[in-house]
N, C-alpha and C positions, 0 to 999 in steps of 0.2 A: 095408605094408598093400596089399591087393591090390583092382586095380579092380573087383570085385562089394563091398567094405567103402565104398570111395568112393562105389560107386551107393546104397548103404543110407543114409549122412549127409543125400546131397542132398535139396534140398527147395523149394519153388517158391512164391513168397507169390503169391496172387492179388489186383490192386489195383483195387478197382472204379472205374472212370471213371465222373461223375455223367452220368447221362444228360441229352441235350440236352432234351428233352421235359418233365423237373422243372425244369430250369433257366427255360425258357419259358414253365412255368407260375409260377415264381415273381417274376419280373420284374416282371409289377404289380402285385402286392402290395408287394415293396419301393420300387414308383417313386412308389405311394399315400402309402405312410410318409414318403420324402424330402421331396413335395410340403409334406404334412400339416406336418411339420417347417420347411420353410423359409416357409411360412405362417403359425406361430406367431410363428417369429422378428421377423416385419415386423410383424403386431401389435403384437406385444411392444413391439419397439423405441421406439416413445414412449413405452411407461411404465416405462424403464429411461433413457430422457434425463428425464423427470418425477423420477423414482426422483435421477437423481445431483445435478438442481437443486435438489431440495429439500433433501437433505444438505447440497450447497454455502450454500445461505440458512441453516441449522440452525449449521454451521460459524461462518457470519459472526458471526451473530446471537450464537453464543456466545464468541467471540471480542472482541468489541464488547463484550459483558456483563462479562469477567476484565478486559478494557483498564480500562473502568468502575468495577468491583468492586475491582481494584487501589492506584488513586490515590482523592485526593480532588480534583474536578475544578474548577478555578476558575470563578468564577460572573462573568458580566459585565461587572458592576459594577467591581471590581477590576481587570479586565483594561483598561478603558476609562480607569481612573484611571494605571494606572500608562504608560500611550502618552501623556496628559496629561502626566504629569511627567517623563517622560523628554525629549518635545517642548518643553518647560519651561524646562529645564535647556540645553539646546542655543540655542534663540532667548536664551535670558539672555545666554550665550556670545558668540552673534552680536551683539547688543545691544553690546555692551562691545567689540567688533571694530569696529561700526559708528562707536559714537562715536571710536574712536581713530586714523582710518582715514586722517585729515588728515598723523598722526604717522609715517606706514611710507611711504616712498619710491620707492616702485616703480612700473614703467612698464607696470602694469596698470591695467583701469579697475577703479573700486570695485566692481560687478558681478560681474566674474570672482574676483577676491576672496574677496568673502562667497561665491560658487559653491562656489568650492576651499576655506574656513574650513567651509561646510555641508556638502560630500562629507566631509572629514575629522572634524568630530564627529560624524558620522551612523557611519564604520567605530570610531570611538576609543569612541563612548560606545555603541551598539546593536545594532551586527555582530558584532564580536570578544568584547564577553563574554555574547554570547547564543549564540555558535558555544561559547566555552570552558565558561560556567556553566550556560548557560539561562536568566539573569538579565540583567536592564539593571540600573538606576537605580530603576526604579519598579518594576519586577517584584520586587528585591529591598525597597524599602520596602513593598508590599503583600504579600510572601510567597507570592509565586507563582513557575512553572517552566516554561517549552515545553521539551517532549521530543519525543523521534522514535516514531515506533510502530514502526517495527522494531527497531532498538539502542538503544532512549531515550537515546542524543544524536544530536546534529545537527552538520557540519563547516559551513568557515566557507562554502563555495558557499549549502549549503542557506538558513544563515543571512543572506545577502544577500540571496540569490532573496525570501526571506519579507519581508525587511523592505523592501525596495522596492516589490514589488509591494502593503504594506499605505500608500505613499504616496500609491498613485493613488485618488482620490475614491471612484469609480463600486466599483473593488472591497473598499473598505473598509465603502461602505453595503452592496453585496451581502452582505458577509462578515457582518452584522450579523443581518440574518434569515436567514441559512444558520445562524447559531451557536443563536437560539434554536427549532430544528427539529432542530437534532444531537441526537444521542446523547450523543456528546463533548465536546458545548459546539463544537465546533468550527467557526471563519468558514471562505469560501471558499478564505483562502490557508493555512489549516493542512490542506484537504483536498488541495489543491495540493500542498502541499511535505511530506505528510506527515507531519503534527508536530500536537503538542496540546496544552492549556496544564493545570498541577494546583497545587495549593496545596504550596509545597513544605516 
């Protein structure tokens, strides 16, 4: 092929550079837009934190309704009888320690005793088969259950943590008008530890 065939092929794209002048006219119009837009945004912004609280309360609220709707929730009454008889049962224990006490030989005083006779039915009869069942003594003679709200059960920490802290006075009357204001039924130390009581 001869160079006049090679000049006939070639060919030359012409590429137009934007001119500076459009460019410069267009700038504030788009810097108007950006504003406009990042002015929306910060408006916005509280009613998309409104927006995700209200969802998060919607969530709860229905969450708390299935936990509800689920079981059937024990009522007071029962709950109070059966910490009665389980407490019951334990001083009777102690009772029958008390009087024999003259009988066991050891170079403790009777105080520390009955301490160490209370720590121990308090894990044998309240701890261990409320960690294993969900049940005491009295929970199962009234036919009631604590469970966990997240895995409905509860290991044996939890189930110490609960049952100790319902020994102390002050938070056993709080827990009293905290339960008839639940949803749950639930006192202060099942909002505590997690846990809720149902007819089982």
């Amino acid at each position: 092929m001869s160079d006049k065939d090679n000049q006939d092929w070639d060919f030359k794209v012409k590429v137009e550079e934007p001119k500076t002048e459009e460019i410069e006219k267009k700038k504030p119009a788009r810097q108007k837009i950006i504003q406009k837009k990042e002015k929306l945004e910060v408006e916005d912004a509280p009613k998309y934190e409104k927006t995700r609280g209200e969802l998060y309360k919607q969530m709860q609220a229905e969450e708390d309704r299935l936990s509800t709707d689920a079981f059937e929730l024990a009522n007071h009454v029962n709950r109070l009888i059966a910490v009665v008889i389980d407490y019951a049962v334990i001083c009777f224990a102690m009772l029958i320690l008390f009087k024999n006490l003259n009988r066991i030989e050891v170079d403790f005083p009777p105080i520390a005793i009955l301490g160490a006779a209370f720590f121990v039915l308090f894990l044998v009869l309240i701890v261990i088969p409320t960690a294993k069942y969900g049940q005491t003594i009295g929970k199962k003679i009234l036919g009631i259950q604590v469970r966990g709200e997240e895995n409905f059960s509860i290991n044996i920490v939890v189930a110490f943590q609960r049952e100790l802290m319902k020994l102390i006075l002050p938070v056993s009357i709080l827990g009293m008008f905290t339960a008839l204001s639940d949803k749950k039924r639930r006192t202060y130390v099942d909002k505590t530890m997690g846990t809720f009581v149902i007819e089982a």
